[in-house]
N, CA, C and O atoms as a GROMACS GRO file, in nm:
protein
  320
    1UNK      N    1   1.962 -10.049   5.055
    1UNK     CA    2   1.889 -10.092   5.173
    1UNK      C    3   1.987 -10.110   5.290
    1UNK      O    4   2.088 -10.180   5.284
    2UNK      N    5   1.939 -10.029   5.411
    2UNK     CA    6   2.035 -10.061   5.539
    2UNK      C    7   2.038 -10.192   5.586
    2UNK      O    8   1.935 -10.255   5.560
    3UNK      N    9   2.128 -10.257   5.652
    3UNK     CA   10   2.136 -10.394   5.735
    3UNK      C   11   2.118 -10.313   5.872
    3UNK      O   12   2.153 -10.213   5.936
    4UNK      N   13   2.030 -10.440   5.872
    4UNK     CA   14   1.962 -10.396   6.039
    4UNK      C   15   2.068 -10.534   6.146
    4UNK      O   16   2.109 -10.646   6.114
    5UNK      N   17   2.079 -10.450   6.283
    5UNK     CA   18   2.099 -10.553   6.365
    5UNK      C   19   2.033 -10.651   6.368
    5UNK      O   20   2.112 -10.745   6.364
    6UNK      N   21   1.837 -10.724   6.379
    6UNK     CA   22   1.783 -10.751   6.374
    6UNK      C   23   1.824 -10.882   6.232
    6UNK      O   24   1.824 -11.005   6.239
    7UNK      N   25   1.851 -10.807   6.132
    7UNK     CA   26   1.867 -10.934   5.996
    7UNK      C   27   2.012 -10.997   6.051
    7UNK      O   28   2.091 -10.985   5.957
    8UNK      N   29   2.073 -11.056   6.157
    8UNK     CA   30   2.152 -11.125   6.210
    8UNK      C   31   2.093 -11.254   6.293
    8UNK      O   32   2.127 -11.372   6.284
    9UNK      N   33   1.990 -11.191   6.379
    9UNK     CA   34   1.970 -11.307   6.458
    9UNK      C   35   1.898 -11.471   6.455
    9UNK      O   36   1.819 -11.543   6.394
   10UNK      N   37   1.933 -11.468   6.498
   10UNK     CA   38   1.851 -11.619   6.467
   10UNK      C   39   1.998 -11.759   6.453
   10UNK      O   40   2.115 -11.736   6.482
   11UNK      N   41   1.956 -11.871   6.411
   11UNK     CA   42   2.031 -11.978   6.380
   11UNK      C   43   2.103 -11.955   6.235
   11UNK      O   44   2.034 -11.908   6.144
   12UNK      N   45   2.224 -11.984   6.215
   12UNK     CA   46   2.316 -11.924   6.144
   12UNK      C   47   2.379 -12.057   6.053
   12UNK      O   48   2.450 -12.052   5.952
   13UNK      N   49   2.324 -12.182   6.130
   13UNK     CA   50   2.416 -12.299   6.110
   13UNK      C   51   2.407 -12.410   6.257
   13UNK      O   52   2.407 -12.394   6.379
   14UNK      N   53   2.397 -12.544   6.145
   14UNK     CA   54   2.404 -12.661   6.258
   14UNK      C   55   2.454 -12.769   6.229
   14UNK      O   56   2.402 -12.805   6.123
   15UNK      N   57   2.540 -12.857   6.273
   15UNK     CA   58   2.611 -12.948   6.220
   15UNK      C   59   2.583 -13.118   6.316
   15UNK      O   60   2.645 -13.126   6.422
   16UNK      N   61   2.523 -13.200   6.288
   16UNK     CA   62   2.531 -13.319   6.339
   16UNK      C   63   2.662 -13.373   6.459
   16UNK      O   64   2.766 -13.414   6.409
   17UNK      N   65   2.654 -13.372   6.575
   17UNK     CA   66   2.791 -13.439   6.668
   17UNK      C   67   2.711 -13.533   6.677
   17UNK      O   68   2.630 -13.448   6.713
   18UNK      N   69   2.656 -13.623   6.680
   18UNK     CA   70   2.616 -13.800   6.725
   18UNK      C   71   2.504 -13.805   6.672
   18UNK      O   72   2.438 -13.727   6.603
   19UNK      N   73   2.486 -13.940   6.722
   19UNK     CA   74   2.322 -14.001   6.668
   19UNK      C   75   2.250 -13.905   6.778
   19UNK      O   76   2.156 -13.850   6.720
   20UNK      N   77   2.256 -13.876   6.873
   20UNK     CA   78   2.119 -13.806   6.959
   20UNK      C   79   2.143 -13.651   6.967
   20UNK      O   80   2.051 -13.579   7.006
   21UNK      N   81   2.294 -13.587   6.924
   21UNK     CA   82   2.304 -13.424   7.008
   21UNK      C   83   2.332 -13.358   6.815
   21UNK      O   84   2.350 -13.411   6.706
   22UNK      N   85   2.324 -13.235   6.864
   22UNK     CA   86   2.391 -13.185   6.753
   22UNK      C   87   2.407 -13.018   6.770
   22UNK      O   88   2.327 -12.944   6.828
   23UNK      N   89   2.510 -12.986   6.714
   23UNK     CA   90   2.534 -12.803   6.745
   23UNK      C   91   2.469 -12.743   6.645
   23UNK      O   92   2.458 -12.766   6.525
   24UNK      N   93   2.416 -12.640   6.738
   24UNK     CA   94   2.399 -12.509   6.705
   24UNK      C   95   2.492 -12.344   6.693
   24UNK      O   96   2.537 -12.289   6.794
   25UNK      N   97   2.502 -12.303   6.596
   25UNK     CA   98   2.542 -12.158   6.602
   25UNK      C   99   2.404 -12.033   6.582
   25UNK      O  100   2.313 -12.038   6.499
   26UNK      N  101   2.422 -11.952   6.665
   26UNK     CA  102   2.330 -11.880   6.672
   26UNK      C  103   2.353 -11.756   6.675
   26UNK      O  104   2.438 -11.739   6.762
   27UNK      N  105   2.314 -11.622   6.609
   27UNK     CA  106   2.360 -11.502   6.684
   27UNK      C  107   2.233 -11.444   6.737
   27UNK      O  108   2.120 -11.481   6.704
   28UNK      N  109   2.270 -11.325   6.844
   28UNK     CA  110   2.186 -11.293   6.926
   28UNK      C  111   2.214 -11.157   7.010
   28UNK      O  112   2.327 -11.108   7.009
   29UNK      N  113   2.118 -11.104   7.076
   29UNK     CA  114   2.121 -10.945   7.107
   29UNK      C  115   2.091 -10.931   7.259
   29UNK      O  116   1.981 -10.952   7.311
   30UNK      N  117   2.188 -10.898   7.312
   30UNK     CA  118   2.126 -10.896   7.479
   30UNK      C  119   2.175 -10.747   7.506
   30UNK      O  120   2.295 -10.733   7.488
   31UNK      N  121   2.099 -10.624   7.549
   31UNK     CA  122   2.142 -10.517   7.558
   31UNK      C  123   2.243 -10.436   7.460
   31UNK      O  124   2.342 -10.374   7.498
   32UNK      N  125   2.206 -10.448   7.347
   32UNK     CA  126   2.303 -10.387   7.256
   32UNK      C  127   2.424 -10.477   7.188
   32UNK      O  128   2.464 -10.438   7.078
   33UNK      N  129   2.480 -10.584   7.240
   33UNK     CA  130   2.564 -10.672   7.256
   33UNK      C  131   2.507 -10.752   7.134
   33UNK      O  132   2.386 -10.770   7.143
   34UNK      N  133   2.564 -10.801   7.030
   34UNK     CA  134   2.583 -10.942   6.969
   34UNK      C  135   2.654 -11.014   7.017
   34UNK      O  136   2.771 -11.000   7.052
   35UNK      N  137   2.566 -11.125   7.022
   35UNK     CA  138   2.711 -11.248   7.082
   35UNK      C  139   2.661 -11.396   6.934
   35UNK      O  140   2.560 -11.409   6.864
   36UNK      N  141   2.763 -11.462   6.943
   36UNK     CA  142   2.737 -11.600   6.909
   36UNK      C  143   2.754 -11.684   7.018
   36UNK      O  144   2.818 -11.668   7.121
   37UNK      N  145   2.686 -11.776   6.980
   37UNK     CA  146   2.596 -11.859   7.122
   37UNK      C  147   2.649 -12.034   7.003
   37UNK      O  148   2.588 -12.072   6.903
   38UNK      N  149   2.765 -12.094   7.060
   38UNK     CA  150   2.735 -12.263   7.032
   38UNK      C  151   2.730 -12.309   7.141
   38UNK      O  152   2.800 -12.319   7.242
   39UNK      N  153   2.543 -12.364   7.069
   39UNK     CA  154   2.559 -12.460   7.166
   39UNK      C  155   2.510 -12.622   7.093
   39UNK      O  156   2.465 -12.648   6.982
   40UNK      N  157   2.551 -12.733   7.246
   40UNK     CA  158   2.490 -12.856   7.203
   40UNK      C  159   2.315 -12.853   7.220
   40UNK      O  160   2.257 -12.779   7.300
   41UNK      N  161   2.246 -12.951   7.124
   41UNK     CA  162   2.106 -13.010   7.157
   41UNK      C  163   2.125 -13.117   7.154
   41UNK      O  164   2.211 -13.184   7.097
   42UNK      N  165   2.035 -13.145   7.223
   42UNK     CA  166   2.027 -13.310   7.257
   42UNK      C  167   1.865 -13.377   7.248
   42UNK      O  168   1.764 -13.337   7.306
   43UNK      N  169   1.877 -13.461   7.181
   43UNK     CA  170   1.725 -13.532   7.115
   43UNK      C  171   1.639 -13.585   7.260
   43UNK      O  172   1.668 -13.649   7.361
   44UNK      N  173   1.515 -13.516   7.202
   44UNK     CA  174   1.395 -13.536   7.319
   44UNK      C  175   1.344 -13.643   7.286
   44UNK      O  176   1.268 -13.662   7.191
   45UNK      N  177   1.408 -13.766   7.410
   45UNK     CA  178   1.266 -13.877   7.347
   45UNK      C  179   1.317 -13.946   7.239
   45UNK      O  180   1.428 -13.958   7.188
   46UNK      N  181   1.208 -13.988   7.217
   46UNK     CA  182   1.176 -14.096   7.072
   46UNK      C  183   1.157 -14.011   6.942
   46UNK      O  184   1.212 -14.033   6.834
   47UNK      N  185   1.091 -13.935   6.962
   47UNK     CA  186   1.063 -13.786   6.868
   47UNK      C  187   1.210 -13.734   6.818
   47UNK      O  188   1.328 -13.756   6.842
   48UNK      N  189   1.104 -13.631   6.710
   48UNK     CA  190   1.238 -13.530   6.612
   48UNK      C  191   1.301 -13.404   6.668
   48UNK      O  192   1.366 -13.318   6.609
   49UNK      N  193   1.262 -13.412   6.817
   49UNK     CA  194   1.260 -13.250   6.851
   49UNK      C  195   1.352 -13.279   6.955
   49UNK      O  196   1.351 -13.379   7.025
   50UNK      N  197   1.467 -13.139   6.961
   50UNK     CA  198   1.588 -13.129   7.054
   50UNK      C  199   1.549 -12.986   7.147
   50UNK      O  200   1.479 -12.885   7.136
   51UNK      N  201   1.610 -13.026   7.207
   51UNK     CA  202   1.621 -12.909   7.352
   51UNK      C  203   1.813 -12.873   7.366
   51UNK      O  204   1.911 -12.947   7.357
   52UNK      N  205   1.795 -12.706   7.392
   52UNK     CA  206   1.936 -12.690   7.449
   52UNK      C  207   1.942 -12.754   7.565
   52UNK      O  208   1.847 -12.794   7.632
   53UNK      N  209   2.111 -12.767   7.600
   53UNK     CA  210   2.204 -12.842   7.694
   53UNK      C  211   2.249 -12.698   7.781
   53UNK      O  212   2.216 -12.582   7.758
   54UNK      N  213   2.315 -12.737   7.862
   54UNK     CA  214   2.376 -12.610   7.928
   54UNK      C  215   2.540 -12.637   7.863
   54UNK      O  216   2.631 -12.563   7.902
   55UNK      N  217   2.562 -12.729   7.778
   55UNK     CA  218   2.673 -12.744   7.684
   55UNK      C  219   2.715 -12.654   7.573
   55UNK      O  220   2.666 -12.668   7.461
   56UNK      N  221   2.804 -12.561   7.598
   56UNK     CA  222   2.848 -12.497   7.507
   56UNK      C  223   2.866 -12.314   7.546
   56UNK      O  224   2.823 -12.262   7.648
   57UNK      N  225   2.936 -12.248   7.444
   57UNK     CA  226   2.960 -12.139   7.483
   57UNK      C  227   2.895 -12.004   7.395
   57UNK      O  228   2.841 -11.994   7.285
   58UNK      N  229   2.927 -11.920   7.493
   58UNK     CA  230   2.879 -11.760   7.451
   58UNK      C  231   2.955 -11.704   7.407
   58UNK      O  232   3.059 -11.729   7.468
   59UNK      N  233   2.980 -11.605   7.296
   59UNK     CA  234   3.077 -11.485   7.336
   59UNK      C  235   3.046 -11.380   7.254
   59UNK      O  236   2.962 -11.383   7.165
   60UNK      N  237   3.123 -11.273   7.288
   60UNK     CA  238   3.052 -11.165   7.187
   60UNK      C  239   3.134 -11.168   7.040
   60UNK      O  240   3.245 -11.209   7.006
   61UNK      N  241   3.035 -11.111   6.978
   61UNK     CA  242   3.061 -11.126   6.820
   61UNK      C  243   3.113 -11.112   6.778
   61UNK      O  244   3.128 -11.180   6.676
   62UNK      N  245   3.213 -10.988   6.817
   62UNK     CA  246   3.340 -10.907   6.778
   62UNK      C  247   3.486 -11.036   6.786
   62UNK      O  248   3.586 -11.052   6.717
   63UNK      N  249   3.434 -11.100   6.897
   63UNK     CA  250   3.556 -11.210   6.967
   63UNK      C  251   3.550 -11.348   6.879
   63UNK      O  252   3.619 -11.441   6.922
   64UNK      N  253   3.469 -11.370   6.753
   64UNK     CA  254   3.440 -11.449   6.659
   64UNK      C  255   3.570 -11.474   6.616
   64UNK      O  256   3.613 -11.588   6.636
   65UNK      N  257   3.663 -11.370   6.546
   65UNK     CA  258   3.755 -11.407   6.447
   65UNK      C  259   3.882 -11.489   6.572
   65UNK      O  260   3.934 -11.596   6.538
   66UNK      N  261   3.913 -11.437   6.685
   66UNK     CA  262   3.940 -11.508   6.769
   66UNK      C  263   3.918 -11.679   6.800
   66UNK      O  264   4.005 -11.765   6.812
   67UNK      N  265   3.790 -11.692   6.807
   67UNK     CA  266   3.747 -11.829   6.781
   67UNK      C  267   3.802 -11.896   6.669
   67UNK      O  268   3.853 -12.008   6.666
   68UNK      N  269   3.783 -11.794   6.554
   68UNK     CA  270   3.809 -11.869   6.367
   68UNK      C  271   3.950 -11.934   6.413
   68UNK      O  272   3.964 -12.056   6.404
   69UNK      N  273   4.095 -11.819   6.482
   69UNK     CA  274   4.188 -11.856   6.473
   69UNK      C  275   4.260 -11.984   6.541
   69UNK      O  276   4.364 -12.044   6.514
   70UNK      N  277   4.135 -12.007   6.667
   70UNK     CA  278   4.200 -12.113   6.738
   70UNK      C  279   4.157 -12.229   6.679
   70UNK      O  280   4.237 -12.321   6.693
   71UNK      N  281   4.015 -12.267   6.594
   71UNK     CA  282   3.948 -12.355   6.526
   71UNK      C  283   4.056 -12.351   6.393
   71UNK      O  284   4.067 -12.456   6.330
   72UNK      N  285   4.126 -12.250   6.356
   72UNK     CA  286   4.240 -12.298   6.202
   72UNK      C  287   4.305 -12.391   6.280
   72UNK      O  288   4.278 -12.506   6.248
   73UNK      N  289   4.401 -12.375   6.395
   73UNK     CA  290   4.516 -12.383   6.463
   73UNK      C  291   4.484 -12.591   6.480
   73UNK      O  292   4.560 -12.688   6.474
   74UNK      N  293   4.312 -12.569   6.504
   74UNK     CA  294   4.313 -12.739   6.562
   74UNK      C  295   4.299 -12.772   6.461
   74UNK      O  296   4.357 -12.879   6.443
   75UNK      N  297   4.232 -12.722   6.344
   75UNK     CA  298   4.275 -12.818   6.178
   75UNK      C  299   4.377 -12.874   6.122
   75UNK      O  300   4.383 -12.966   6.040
   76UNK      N  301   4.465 -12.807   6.176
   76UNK     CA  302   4.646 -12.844   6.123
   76UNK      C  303   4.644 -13.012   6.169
   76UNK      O  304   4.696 -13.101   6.102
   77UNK      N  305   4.566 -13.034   6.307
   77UNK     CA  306   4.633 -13.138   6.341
   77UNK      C  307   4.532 -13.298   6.274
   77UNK      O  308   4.540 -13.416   6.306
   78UNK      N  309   4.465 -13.243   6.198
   78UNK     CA  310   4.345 -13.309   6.132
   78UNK      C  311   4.449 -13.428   6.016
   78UNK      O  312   4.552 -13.394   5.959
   79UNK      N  313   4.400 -13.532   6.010
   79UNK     CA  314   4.486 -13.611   5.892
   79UNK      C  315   4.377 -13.669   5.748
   79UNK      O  316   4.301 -13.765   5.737
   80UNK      N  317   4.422 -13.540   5.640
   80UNK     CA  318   4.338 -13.540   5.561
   80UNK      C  319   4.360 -13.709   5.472
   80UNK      O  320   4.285 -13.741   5.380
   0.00000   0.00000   0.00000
C-alpha cells in the first residue's frame, strides 16, 4: 500500500506547558509544501476547549531534523 501525503496531516502530538496553555505539533500542506506547525493553545474560559495563540512556529518538514538537533543540544543542559 502507497503512503499518501494526505496520511501525514493532522495533530501528531501534544504535550501539557501550564495549567491553562499547552503545545501542539501538527503537520500540514500548503501548496505542495509540508511544514510542521508548533504551536501554543491556550484554554477558553472555564470550559475544556483551547484555541491557537499566534505563539509558536512554522517550518517546513524537511527543516525538522534541524529542529531535532538544536532540541538534543538544549537537553545536555537538563539536570537529570
Amino acid at each position: 500500500m502507497a503512503v499518501q501525503m494526505s496520511d501525514f496531516y493532522g495533530l501528531i502530538g501534544a504535550f501539557e506547558k501550564n495549567s491553562s496553555e499547552h503545545v501542539r505539533a501538527t503537520i500540514s500542506e500548503y501548496r505542495g509544501v509540508l511544514y510542521l506547525d508548533l504551536r501554543i493553545f491556550s484554554k477558553i474560559g472555564s470550559h475544556d476547549g483551547y484555541a491557537p495563540t499566534n505563539k509558536g512556529i512554522r517550518i517546513k518538514l524537511d527543516q525538522a531534523p534541524k529542529l531535532r538537533k538544536l532540541i538534543c543540544k538544549a537537553e545536555s543542559f537538563i539536570a537529570f
